[in-house]
Backbone as ProteinMPNN parsed JSONL, in Angstrom:
{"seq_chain_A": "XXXXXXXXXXXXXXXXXXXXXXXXXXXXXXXXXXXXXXXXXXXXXXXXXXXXXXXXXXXXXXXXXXXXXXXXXXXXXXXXX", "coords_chain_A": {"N_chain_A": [[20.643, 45.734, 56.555], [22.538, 47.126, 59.54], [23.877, 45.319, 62.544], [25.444, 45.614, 65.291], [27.893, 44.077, 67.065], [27.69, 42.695, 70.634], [28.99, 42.488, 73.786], [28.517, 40.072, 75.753], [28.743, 38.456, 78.349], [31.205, 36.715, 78.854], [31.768, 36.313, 76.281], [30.702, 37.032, 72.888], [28.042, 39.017, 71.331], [24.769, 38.45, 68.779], [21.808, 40.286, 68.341], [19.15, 39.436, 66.636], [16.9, 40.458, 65.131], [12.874, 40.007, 65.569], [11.27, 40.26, 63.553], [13.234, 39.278, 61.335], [13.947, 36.796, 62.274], [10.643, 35.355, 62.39], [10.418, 35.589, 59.557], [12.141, 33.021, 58.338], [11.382, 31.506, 59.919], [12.295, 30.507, 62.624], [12.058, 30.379, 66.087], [12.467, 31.385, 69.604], [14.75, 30.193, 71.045], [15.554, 28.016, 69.262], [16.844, 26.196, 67.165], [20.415, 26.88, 65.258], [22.795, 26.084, 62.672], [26.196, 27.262, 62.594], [28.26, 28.69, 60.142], [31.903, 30.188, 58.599], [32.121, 30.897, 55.405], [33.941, 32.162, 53.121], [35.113, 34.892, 54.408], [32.451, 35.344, 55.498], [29.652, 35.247, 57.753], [27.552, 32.392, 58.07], [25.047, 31.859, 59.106], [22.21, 29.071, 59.871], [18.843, 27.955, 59.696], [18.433, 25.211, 61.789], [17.166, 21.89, 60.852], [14.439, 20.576, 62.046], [14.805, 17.52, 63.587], [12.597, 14.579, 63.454], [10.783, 12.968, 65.735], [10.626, 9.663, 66.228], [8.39, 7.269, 67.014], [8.461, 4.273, 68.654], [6.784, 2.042, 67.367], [6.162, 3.431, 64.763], [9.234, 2.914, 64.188], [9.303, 0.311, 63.907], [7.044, -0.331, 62.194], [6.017, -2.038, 59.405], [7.971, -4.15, 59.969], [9.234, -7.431, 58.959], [9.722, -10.818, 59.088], [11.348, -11.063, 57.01], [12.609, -8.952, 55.791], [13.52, -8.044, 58.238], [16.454, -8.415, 58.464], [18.065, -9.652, 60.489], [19.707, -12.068, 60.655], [22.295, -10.455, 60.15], [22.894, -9.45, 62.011], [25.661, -8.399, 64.589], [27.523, -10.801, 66.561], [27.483, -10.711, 70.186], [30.372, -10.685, 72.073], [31.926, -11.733, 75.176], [33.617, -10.543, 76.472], [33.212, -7.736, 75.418], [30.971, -7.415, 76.774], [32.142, -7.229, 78.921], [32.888, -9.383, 80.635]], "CA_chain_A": [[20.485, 46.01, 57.967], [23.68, 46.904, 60.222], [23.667, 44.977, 63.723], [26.577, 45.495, 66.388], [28.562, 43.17, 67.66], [28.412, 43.578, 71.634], [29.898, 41.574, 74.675], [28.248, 39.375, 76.659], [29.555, 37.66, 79.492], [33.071, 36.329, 78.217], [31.102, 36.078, 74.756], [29.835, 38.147, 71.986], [26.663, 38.158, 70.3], [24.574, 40.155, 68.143], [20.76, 40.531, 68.388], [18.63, 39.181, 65.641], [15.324, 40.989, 65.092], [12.12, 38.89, 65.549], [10.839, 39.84, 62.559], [13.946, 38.427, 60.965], [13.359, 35.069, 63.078], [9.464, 35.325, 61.508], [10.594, 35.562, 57.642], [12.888, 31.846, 58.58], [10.697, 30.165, 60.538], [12.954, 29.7, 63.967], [11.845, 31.108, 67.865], [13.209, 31.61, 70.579], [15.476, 28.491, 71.83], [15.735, 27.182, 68.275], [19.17, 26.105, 67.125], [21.258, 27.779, 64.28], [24.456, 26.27, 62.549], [27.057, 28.723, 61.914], [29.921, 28.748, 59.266], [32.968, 31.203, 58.02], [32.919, 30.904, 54.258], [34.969, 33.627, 52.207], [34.901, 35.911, 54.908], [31.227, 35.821, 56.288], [29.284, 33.953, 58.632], [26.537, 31.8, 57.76], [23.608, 31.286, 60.033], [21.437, 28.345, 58.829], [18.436, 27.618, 60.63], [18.587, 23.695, 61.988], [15.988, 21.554, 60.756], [13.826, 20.04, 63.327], [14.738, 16.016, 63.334], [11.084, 14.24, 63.758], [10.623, 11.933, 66.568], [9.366, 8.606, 65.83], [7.978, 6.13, 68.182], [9.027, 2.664, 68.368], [5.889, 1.337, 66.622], [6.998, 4.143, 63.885], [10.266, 2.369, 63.242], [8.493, -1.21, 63.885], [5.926, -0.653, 61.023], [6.65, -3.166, 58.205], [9.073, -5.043, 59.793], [8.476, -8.749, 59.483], [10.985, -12.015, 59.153], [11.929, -11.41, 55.689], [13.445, -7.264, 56.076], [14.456, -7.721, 59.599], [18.203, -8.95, 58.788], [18.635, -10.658, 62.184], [20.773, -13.085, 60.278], [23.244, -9.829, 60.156], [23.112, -8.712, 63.494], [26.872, -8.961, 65.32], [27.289, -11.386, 67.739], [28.204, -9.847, 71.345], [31.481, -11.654, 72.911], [31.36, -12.131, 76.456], [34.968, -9.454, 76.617], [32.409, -6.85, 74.689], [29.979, -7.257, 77.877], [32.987, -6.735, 80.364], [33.383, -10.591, 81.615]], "C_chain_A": [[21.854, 45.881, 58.627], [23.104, 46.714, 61.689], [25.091, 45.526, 63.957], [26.804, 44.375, 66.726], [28.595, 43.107, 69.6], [28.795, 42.214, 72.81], [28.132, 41.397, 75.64], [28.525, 37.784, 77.274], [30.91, 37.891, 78.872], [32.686, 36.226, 76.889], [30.706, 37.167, 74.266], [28.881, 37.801, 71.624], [25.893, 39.3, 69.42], [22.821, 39.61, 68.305], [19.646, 40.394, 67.069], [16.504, 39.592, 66.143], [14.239, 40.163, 64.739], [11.256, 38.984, 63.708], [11.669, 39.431, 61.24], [13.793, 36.627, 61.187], [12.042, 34.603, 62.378], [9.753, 34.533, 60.645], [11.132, 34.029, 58.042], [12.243, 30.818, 59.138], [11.25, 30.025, 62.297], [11.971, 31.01, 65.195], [12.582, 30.893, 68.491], [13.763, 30.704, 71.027], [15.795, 27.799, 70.403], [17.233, 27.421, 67.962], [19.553, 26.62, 65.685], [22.656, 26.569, 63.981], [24.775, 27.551, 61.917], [28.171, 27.79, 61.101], [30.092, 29.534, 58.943], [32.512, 30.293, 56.503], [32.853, 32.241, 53.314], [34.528, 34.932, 53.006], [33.26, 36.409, 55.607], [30.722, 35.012, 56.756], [27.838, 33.85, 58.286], [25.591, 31.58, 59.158], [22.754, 30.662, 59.335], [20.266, 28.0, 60.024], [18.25, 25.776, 60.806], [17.48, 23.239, 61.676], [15.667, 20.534, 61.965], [14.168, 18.568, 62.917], [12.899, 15.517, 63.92], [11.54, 12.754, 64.478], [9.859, 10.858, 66.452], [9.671, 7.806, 66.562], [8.501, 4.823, 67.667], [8.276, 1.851, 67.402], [6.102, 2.14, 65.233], [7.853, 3.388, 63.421], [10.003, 0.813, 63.201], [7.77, -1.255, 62.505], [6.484, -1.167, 60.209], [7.6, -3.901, 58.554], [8.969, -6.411, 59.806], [9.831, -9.614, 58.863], [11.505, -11.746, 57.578], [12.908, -10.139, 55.754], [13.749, -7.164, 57.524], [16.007, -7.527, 59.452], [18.483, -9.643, 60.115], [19.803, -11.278, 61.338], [22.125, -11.471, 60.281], [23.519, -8.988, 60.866], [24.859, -9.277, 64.334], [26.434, -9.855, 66.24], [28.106, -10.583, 69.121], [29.041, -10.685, 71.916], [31.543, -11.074, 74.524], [32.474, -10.266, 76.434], [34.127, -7.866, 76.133], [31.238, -6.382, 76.463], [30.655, -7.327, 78.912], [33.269, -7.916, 81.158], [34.364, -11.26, 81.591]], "O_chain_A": [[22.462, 44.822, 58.474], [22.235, 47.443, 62.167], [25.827, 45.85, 63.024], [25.888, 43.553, 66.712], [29.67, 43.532, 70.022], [28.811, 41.045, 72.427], [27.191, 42.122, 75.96], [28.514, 36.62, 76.873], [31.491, 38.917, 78.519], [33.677, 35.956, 76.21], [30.385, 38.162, 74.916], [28.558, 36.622, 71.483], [26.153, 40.499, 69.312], [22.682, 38.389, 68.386], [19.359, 41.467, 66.537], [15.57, 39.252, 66.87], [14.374, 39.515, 63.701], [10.849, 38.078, 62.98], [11.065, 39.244, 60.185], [13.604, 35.663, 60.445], [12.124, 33.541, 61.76], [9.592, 33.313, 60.608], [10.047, 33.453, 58.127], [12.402, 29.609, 58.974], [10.532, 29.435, 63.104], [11.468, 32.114, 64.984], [13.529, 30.185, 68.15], [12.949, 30.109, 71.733], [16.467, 26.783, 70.576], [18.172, 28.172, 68.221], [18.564, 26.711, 64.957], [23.4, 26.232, 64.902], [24.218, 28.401, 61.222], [28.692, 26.698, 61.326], [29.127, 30.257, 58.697], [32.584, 29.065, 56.538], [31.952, 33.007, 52.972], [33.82, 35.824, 52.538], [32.987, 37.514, 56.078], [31.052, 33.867, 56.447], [27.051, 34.793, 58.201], [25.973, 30.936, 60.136], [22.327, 31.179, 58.302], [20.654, 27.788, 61.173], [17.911, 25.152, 59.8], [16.522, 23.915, 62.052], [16.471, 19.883, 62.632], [13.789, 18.309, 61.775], [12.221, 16.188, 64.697], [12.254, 11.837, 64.073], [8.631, 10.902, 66.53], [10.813, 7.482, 66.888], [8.853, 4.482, 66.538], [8.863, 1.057, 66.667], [6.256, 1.314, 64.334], [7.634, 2.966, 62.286], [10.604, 0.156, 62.351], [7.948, -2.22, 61.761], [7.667, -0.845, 60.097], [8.248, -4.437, 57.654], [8.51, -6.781, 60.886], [10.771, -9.077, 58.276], [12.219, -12.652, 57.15], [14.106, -10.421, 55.766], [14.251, -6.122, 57.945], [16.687, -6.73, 60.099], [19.582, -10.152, 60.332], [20.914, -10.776, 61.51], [23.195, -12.006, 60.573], [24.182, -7.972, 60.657], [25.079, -10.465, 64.57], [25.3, -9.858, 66.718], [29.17, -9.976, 69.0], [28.458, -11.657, 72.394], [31.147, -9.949, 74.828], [31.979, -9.14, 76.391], [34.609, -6.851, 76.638], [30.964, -5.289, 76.957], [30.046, -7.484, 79.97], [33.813, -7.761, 82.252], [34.538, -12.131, 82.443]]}, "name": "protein", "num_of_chains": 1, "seq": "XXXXXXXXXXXXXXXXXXXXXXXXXXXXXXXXXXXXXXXXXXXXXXXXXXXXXXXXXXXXXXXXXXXXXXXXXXXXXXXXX"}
């Protein structure tokens, strides 16, 4: 498939066909990295990070796998006094 290259705004861009977007998985607003290597540009689609709730990263934690004992201590100069 040949796209164009065309101007918009102070930018370029090129127009990716939805049923390209489909086959990949991404919609409309979803994010892309890009990279140059050996002359062509990569489009990767970003994987979604998964949001986890506090009780999420709480589950299993109890006095033995906390680490507290290897938590920094905060100096007063750290908190601006």
């Amino acid at each position: 498939m040949t796209i164009a290259i065309k101007k918009w705004g102070n930018s370029q861009g090129i127009i990716i066909p939805t049923n390209i977007l489909n086959q990949i998985g991404l919609r409309i607003g979803g994010a892309l990295d890009m990279k140059v290597d050996s002359g062509r540009i990569i489009l990767t689609p970003r994987k979604e990070r998964k949001i986890f709730s506090e009780a999420d990263l709480l589950a299993g934690l109890n006095e033995y796998n906390a680490h507290a004992d290897e938590l920094a201590v905060i100096t007063s100069a750290e908190l601006g006094e």
